[in-house]
C-alpha positions in Angstrom: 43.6 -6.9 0.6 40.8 -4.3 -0.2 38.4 -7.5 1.7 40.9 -7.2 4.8 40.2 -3.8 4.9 36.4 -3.8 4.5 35.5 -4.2 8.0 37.2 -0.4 8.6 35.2 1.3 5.3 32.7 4.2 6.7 30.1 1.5 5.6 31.1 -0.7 8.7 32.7 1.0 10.8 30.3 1.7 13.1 29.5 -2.3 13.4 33.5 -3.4 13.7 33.9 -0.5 16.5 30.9 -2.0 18.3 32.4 -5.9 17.8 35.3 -4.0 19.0 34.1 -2.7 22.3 32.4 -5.2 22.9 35.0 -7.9 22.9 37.1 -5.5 24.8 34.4 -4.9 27.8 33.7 -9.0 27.6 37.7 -9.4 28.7 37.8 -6.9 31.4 34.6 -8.3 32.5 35.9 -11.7 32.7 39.3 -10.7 33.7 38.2 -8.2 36.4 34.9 -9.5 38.5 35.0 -6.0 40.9 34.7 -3.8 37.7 31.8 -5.9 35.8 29.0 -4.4 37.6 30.2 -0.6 36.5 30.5 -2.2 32.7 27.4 -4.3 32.4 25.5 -1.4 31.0 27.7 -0.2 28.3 28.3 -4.1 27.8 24.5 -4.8 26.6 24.5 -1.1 24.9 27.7 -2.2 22.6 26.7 -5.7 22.9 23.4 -5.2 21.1 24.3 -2.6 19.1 26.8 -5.6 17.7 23.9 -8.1 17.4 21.8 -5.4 15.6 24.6 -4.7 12.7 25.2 -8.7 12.2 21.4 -8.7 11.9 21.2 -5.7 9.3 24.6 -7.0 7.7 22.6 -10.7 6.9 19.2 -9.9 6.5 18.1 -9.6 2.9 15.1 -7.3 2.6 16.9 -3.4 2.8 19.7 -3.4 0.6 20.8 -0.3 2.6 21.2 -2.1 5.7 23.2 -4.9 4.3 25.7 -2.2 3.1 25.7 0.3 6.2 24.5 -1.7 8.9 23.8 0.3 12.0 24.2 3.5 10.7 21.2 3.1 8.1 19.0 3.1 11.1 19.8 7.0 11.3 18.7 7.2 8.3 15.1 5.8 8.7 14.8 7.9 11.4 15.6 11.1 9.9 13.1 10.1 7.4 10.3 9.3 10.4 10.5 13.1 11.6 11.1 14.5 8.1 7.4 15.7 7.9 7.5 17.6 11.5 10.9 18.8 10.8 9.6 20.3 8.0 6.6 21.6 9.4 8.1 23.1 12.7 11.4 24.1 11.0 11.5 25.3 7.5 8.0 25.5 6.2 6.9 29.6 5.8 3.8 30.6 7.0 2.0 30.3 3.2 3.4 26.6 2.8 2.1 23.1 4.0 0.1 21.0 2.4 -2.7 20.0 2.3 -3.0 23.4 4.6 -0.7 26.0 5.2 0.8 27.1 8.6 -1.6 30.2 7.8 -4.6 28.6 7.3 -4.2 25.9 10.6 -3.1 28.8 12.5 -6.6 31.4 11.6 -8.7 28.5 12.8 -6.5 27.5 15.7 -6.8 31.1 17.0 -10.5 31.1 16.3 -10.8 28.2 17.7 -9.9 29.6 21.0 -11.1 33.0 20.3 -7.6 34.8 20.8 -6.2 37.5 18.5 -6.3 36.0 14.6 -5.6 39.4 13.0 -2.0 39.7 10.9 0.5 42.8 11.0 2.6 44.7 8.2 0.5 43.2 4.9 0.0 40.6 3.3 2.3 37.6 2.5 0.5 36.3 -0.8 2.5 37.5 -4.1 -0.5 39.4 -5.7 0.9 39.5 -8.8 1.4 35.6 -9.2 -0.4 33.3 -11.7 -3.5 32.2 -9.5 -3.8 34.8 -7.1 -7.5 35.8 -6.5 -9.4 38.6 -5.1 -12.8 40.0 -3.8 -13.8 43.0 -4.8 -15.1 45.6 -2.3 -17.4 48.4 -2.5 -16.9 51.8 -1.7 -20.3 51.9 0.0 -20.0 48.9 2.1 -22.7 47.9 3.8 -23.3 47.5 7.7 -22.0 44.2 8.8 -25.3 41.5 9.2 -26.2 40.1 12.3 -28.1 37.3 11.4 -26.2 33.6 11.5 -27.1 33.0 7.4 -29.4 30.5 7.3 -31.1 28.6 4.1 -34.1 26.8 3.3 -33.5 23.0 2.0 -36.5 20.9 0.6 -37.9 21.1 -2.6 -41.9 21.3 -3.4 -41.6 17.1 -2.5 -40.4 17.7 0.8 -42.6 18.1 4.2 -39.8 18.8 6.6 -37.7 21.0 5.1 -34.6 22.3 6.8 -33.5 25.8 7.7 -29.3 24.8 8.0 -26.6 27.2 8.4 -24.5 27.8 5.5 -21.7 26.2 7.1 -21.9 22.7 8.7 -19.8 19.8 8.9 -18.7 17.8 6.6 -19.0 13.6 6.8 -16.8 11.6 9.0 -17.8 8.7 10.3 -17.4 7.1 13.6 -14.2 5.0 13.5 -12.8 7.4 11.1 -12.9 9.6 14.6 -12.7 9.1 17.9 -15.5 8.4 20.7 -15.0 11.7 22.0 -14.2 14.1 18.9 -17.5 12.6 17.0 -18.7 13.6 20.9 -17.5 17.3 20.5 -18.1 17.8 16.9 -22.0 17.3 17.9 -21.8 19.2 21.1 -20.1 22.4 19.2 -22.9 21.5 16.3 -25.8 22.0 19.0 -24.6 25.3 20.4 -24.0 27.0 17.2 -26.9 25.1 15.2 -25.3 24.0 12.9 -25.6 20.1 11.3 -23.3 17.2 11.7 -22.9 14.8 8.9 -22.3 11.2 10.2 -20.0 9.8 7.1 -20.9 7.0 5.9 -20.0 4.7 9.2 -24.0 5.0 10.3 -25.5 6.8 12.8 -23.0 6.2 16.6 -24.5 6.5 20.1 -21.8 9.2 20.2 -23.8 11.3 17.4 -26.8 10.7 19.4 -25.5 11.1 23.1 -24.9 15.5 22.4 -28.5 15.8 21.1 -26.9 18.1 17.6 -28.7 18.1 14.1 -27.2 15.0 11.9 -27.2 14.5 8.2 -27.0 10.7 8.0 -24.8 9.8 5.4 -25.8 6.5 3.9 -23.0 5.0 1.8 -23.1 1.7 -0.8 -22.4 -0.5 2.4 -25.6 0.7 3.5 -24.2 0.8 7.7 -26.9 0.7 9.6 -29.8 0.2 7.4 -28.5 -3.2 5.7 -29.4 -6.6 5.2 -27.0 -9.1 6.4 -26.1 -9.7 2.8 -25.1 -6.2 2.5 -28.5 -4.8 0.8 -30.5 -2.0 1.7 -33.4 -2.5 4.5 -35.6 0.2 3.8 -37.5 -1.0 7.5 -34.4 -0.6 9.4 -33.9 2.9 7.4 -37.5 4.3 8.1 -36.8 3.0 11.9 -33.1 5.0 12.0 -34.3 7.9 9.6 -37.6 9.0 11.6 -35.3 9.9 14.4 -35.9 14.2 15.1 -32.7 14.4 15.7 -32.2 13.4 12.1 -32.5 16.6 9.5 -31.8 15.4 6.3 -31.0 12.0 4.4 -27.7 11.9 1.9 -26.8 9.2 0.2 -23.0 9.1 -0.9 -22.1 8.4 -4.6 -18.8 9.0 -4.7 -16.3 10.9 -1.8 -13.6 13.5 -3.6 -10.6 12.2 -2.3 -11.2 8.6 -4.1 -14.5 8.5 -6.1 -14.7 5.2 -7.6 -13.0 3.6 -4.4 -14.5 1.2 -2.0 -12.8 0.3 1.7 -13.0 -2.6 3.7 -12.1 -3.0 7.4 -10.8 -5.6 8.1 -12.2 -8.5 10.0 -9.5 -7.5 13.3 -10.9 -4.6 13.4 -14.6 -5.0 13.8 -15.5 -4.6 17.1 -18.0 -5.7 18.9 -19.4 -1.9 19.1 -18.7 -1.2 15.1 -20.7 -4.4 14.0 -23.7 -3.3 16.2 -23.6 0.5 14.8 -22.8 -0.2 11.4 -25.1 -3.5 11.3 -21.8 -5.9 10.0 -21.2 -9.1 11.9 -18.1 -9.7 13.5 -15.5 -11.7 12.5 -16.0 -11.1 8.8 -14.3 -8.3 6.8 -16.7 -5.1 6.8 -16.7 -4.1 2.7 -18.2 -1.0 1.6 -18.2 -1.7 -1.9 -16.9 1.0 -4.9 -20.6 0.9 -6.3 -24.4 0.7 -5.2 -26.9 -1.9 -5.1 -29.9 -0.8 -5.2 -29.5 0.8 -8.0 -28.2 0.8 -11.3 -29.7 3.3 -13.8 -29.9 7.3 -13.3 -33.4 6.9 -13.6 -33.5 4.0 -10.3 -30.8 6.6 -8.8 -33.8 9.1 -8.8 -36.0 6.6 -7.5 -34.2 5.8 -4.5 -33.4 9.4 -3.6 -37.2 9.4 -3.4 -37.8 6.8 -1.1 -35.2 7.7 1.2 -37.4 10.7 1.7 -40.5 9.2 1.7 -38.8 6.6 4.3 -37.7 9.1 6.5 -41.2 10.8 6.8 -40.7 13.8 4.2 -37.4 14.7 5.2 -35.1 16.4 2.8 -33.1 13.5 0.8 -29.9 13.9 -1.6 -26.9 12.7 -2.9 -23.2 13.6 -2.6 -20.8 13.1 -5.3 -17.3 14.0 -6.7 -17.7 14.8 -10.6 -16.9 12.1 -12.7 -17.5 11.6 -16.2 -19.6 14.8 -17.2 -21.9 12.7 -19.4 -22.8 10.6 -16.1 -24.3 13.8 -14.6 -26.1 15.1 -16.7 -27.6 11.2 -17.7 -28.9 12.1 -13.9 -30.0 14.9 -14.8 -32.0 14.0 -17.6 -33.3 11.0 -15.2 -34.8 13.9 -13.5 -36.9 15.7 -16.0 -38.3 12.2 -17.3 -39.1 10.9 -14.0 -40.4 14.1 -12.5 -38.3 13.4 -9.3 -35.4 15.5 -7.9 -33.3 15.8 -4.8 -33.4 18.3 -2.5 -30.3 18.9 -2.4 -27.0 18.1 -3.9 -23.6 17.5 -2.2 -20.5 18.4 -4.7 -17.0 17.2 -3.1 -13.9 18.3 -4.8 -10.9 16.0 -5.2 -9.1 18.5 -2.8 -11.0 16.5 -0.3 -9.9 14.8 2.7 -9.6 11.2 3.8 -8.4 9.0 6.4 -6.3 6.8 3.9 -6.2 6.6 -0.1 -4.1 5.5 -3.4 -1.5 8.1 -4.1 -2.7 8.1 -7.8 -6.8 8.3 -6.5 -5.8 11.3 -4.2 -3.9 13.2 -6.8 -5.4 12.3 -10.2 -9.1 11.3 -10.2 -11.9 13.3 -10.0 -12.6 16.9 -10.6 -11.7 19.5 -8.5 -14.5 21.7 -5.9 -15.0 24.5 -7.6 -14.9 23.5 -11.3 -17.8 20.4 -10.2 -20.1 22.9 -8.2 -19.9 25.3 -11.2 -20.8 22.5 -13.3 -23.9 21.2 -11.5 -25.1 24.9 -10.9 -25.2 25.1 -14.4 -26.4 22.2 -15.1 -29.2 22.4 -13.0 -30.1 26.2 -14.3 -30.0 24.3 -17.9 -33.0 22.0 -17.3 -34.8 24.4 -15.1 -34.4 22.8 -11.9 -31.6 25.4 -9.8 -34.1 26.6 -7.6 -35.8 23.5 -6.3 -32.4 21.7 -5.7 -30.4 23.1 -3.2 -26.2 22.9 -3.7 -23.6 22.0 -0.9 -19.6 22.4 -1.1 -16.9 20.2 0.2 -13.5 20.0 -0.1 -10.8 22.3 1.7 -13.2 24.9 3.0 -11.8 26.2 6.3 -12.4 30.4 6.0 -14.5 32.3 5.1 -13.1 33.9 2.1 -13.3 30.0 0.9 -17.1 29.7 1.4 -17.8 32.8 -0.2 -15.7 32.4 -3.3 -17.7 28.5 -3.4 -21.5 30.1 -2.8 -20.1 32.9 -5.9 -19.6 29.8 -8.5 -22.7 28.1 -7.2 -22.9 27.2 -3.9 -25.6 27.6 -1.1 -23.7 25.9 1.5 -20.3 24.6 2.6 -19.0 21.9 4.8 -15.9 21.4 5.7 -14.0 18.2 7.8 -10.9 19.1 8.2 -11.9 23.1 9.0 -13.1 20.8 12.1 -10.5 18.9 12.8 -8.5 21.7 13.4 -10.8 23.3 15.9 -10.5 20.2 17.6 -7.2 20.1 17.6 -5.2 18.5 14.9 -1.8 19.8 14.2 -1.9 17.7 10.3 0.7 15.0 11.3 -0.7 13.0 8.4 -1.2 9.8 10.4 -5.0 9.7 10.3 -4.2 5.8 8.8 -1.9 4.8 11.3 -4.2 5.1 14.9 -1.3 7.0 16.1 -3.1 10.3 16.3 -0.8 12.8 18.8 -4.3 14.8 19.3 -6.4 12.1 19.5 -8.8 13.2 16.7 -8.8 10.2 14.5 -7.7 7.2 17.0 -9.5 4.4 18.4 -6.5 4.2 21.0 -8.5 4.6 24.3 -5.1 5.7 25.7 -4.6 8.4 23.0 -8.4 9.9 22.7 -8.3 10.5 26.3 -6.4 13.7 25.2 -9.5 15.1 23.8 -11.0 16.7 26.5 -14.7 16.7 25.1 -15.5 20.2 27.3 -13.4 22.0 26.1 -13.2 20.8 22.4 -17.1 21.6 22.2 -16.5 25.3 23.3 -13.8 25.3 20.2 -16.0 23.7 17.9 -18.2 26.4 18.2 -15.8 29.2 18.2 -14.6 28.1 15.1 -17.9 28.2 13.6 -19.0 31.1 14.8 -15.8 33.3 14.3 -15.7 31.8 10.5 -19.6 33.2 9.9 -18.4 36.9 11.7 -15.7 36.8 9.1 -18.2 35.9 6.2 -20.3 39.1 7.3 -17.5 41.6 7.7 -16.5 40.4 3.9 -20.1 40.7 2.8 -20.1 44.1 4.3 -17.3 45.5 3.0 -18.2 44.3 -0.6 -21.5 45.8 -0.2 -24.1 42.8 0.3 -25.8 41.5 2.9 -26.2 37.9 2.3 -24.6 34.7 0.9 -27.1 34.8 -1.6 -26.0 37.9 -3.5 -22.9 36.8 -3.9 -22.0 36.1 -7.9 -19.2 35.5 -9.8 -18.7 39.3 -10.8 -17.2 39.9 -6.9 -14.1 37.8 -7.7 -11.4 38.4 -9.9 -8.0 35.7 -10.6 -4.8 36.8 -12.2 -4.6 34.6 -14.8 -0.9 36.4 -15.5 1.4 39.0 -14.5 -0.7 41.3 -16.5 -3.7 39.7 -16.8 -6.9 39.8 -14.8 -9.9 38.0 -15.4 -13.3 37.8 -13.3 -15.1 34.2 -12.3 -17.9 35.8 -14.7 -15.2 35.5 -17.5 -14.0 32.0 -16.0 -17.3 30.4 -15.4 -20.1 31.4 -17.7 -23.4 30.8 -16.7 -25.8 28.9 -18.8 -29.5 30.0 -19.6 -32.7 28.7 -17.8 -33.1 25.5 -19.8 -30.4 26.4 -22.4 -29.7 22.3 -21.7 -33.4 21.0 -22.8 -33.5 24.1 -25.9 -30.6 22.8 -27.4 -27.0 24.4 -25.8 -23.9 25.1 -28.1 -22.0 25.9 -25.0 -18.7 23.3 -25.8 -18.6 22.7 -21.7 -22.5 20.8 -21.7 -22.7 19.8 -25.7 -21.4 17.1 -26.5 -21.6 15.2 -22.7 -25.6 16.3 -23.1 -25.7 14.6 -26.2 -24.7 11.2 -24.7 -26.0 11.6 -21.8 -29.0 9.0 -21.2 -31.4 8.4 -18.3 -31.9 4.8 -18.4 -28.2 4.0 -18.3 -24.8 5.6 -17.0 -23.0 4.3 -20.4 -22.8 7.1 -23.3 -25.4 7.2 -25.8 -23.7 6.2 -29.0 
């Protein structure tokens, strides 16, 4: 009986009333020729709406289906605007991840250089675990007019750079889009500021707006490779010596999944990708999850030299999440025996941003922004060499209270990516993997990057950039300095409880010039100092 009845359970009811109506419009079809014409549509609505339930009813890969066929479809596609329901529905203005509505919206409105000023306080609970603060003066200073600018090129460099201290961060050319890799430059030219090409090499579309580039050099070496995927240091020199080239960076590791390589697939190499990035078509382009030209700290060092002697004296450095502490410092050491240092170091956070990861790379691996710029400030002050190396910071930068609290803990500079993206116009939909971009940002869709109206994207790039930097100097001024460089961890406090305030002097204790090489008890540095080695990444002992 109860097997009878199934076909009228709410699990199938929506498939027998379909059969149902169906059958029904099949006999007054067949029965009534004059009327068929006014029923043929509702006949193939019902009529495939039928076909679709047997389908889901017999097919054996959703077990949800085969128990509410039809009416599990409403179900996926509830689930497919779950993350924009949220976002335009019930999300306040302080949630959102990886960026709150907040956040997206100051850049938006800076972006276009509207109103991005807030009424009747703030919305932050002050008094929550976490909550931090600047402090101010009460003789604040007048408000700088000079677009803060540093130096970057140790005594081994013969072009050094002057950059602002807030640039863009790398994405490559297939991660983007023609035309926002196209803007991005533009915006960068205007505002002098510098472009980093991500790993991808060096595009026509960096090249075509005339902007300052970082080229990013990665372990697939794109654009300076072999056709066995090793490093050309010919085809470097040739690609490095450009002028519109400012620096040389070669990628370690990226924050969102250090330790990760990529490959694109074979499908996807285009005739255009295999000429920028130097891969041949029809094989799968791998950038591998380690480098070949090197293996040791001390052959790390040596590289970061020859990329700069390569490039004609350009500055030359590395970027890197923080890893294994030990690994570091093993770098570091590498340094002092070798007597060769970068100009610069890039620290990403594992906060960063990427087009596609693992869930448990994203979320688990690698050490967050602040905590790995703090460490390699120290570090550096430890074996005497903070004021030759320049320090970068990457990962969720997008105002200004965020580059200032970075340059307190260590930082000269900050990039950010996805700052960026939002001037050009992402709304976060989260389908950077997909190449179904809605803003055309991150697609290779000709259709869909049409959207991005290069004019006017440039003018927002730029805005951004420039409104972020006015709101660096008015919180400069009102705490008293006039410059990025005066900023230290004493102007920040965190509430480390309800009643309990501590400042990022308390939280991140600075070490002594060459504490490192005298000998350091500091727990943070001892023990990874002591296995640190130069001639090998492995632990001593």
């Amino acid at each position: 009986m109860d097997t009878l009845l199934l076909p009228f359970s709410p699990r199938f009811i929506l498939l027998t009333i379909c059969a149902v109506v169906t059958a029904l419009l099949l006999l007054v079809g067949i029965f009534d020729h004059k009327v068929f014409k006014i029923i043929l549509i509702p006949l193939v609505i019902f009529g495939a709406l039928t076909l679709l339930g047997i389908r889901d009813f017999t097919q054996k890969n959703h077990a949800v289906l085969r128990n509410y066929p039809i009416s599990a479809h409403v179900r996926f596609l509830l689930e497919e605007i779950r993350p924009e329901m949220r976002q335009y529905f019930f999300e306040s203005e302080k949630d959102g991840m990886p960026f709150s509505r907040d956040t997206r919206a100051v850049v938006y409105q800076r972006a276009k250089m509207v109103l991005d000023k807030r009424p009747f306080g703030t919305q932050e609970d002050v008094y929550r675990e976490g909550y931090e603060w600047m402090h101010h003066s009460v003789a604040p200073k007048p408000r700088a007019d000079e677009k803060f600018r540093i130096t970057i090129g140790g005594p081994d460099c013969t072009k050094p750079y002057s950059a602002s201290v807030f640039n863009i961060s790398a994405m490559s050319f297939g991660a983007l889009s023609p035309n926002a890799v196209r803007a991005l430059n533009a915006g960068a030219k205007k505002g002098g500021f510098a472009h980093d090409t991500g790993e991808g090499g060096v595009s026509p579309y960096h090249r075509e707006m005339g902007g300052d580039i970082i080229w990013e050099v990665g372990s697939g070496y794109f654009g300076c490779r072999n056709r066995d995927g090793t490093f050309n240091p010919e085809l470097f020199a040739s690609v490095a010596g450009d002028d519109q080239i400012k620096m040389v960076e070669l990628k370690i590791s990226q924050g969102a999944k250090p330790g990760h390589g990529g490959v694109l697939p074979a499908a996807k190499v285009s005739e255009e990708i295999s000429k920028i990035r130097g891969v041949p078509m029809g094989e799968d382009c791998i950038s591998p999850a380690y480098h070949k030209a090197f293996s040791t700290p001390i052959q790390m060092m040596e590289f970061v030299a020859q990329m700069r002697k390569l490039s004609g004296g350009k500055p030359a450095g590395f970027k890197m999440c923080i890893g294994h502490p030990w690994e570091f410092l093993a770098i570091c050491k590498a340094m002092k025996e070798s007597g060769l240092y970068p100009d610069f170091i890039v620290v990403d956070g594992n906060e960063g941003g990427t087009g596609a990861a693992p869930l448990e790379f994203m979320d688990h691996l690698g050490m967050p922004m602040r905590e790995g710029v703090n460490f390699v400030h120290n570090a550096l002050i430890g074996i005497g060499a903070r004021d030759r190396i320049k320090i970068g910071a990457s990962g969720k930068i997008a105002t200004a209270f965020d580059m200032a609290r970075a340059m307190a803990i260590g930082a000269d500079w900050c990039n950010s990516a996805r700052g960026f993206m939002f001037a050009l116009g992402c709304i976060q939909s989260l389908s950077c993997h997909t190449d179904r971009c809605p803003t055309g940002v991150t697609s290779q869709d000709p259709i869909r990057n049409r959207a991005l109206y290069v004019p006017d994207k440039i003018e927002r790039v730029y805005n951004y950039h420039h409104s972020t930097l006015h709101a660096l100097t008015e919180l400069l001024a009102a705490a008293g300095l006039e410059h990025t460089k005066e900023l230290r961890p004493i102007h920040f406090s965190q509430r480390s409880s309800t009643t309990d305030v501590r400042t990022f002097a308390q939280l991140y204790p600075t070490l002594r010039p060459g504490e490192l090489l005298e000998g350091t008890q500091d727990s943070r540095f001892r023990d990874a100092w002591a296995m640190a080695r130069a001639d090998s990444f492995q632990p001593a002992g």
